[in-house]
Wavefront OBJ file of the C-alpha trace (Angstrom):
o trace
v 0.000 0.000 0.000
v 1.417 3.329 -1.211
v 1.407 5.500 2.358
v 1.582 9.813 1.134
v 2.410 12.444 3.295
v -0.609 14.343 4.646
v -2.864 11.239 3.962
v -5.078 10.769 7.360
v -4.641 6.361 7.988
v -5.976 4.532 10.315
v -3.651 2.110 12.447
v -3.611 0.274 15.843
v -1.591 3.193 17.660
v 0.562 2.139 20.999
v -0.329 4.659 23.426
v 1.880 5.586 26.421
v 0.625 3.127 28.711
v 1.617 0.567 26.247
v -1.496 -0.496 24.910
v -2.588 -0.667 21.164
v -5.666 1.388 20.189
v -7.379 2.006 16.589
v -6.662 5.824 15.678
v -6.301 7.576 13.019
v -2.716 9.413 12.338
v -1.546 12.075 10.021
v 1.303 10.733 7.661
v 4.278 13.520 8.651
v 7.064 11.917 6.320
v 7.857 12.649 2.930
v 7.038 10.011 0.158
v 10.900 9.472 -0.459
v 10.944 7.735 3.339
v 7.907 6.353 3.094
v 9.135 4.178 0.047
v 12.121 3.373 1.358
v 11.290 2.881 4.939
v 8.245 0.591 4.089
v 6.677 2.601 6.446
v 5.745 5.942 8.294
v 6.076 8.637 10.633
v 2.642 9.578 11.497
v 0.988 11.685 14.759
v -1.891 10.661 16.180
v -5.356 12.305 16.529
v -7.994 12.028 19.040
v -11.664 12.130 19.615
v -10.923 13.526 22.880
v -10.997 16.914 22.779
v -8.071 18.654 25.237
v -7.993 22.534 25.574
v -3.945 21.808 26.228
v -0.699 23.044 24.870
v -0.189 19.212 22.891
v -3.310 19.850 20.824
v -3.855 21.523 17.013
v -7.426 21.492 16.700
v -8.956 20.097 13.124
v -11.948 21.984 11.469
v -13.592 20.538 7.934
v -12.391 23.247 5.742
v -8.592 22.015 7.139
v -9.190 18.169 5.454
v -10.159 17.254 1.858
v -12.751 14.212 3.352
v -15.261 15.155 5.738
v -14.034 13.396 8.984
v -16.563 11.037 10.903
v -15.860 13.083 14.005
v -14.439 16.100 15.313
v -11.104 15.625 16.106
v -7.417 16.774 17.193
v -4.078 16.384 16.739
v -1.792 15.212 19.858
v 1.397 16.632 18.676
v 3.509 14.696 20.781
v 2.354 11.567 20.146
v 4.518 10.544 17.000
v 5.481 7.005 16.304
v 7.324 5.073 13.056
v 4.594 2.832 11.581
v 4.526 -0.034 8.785
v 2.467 0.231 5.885
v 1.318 -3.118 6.677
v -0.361 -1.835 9.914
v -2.858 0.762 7.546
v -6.157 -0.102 7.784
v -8.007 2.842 6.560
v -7.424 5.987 4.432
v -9.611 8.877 5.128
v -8.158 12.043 3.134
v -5.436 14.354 3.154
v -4.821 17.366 5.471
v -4.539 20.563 3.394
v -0.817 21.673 2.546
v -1.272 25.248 4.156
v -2.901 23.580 7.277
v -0.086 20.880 7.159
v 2.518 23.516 7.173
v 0.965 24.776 10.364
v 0.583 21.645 11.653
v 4.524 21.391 11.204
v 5.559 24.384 13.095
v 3.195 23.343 16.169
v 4.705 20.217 16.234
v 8.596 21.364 16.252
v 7.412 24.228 18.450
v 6.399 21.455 20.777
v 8.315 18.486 20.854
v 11.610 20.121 19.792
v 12.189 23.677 21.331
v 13.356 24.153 24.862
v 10.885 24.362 27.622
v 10.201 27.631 29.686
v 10.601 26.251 32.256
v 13.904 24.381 31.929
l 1 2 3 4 5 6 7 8 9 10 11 12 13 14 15 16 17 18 19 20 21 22 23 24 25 26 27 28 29 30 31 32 33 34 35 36 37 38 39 40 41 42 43 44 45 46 47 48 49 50 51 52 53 54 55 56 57 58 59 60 61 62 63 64 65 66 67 68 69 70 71 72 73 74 75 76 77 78 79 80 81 82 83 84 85 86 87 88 89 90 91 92 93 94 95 96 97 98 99 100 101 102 103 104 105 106 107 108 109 110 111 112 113 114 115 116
């Protein structure tokens, strides 16, 4: 299965506490990778919605497909996935919105802490 960046895939996500859950992720690596990798970096997105610092909130006009519900990204949960585990597609992510989606994540997972 070809895997594009910005595609929305379903796969059986390990969460923190270890255990394996359906979710849709958004595919973060380029194409190039993905082909040679036989697989993915994707970041997950809840159901849940958090009012936190970890989350970039999804509307419609953001996705080409109408999701099934609302939803957000968790920009720190990021995890290297194999094609094999896809079992869904459900759209891209816009490139502008992607792009965003981007700097929120390096803004969060890479630069230093305030209060370090």
């Amino acid at each position: 299965m070809t895997i594009h960046q910005r595609e929305i895939v379903e796969v059986n996500f390990r969460l923190p506490g270890g255990e394996y859950l359906p979710h849709p992720v958004i595919v973060l690596s380029n194409d190039a990778v993905n082909d040679f990798e036989e697989g993915f970096i994707g970041v997950m997105l809840s159901t849940r919605v958090q009012d936190d610092d970890f989350s970039f909130h999804l509307t419609e006009d953001m996705l080409t497909h109408k999701p099934r519900n609302k939803g957000q990204v968790r920009c720190h949960l990021i995890a290297l996935l194999d094609d094999i585990e896809v079992t869904g597609k459900f759209g891209m992510i816009k490139q502008k919105y992607f792009e965003h989606l981007i700097d929120k994540i390096f803004e969060i997972v890479f630069l230093k802490s305030n209060d370090s």
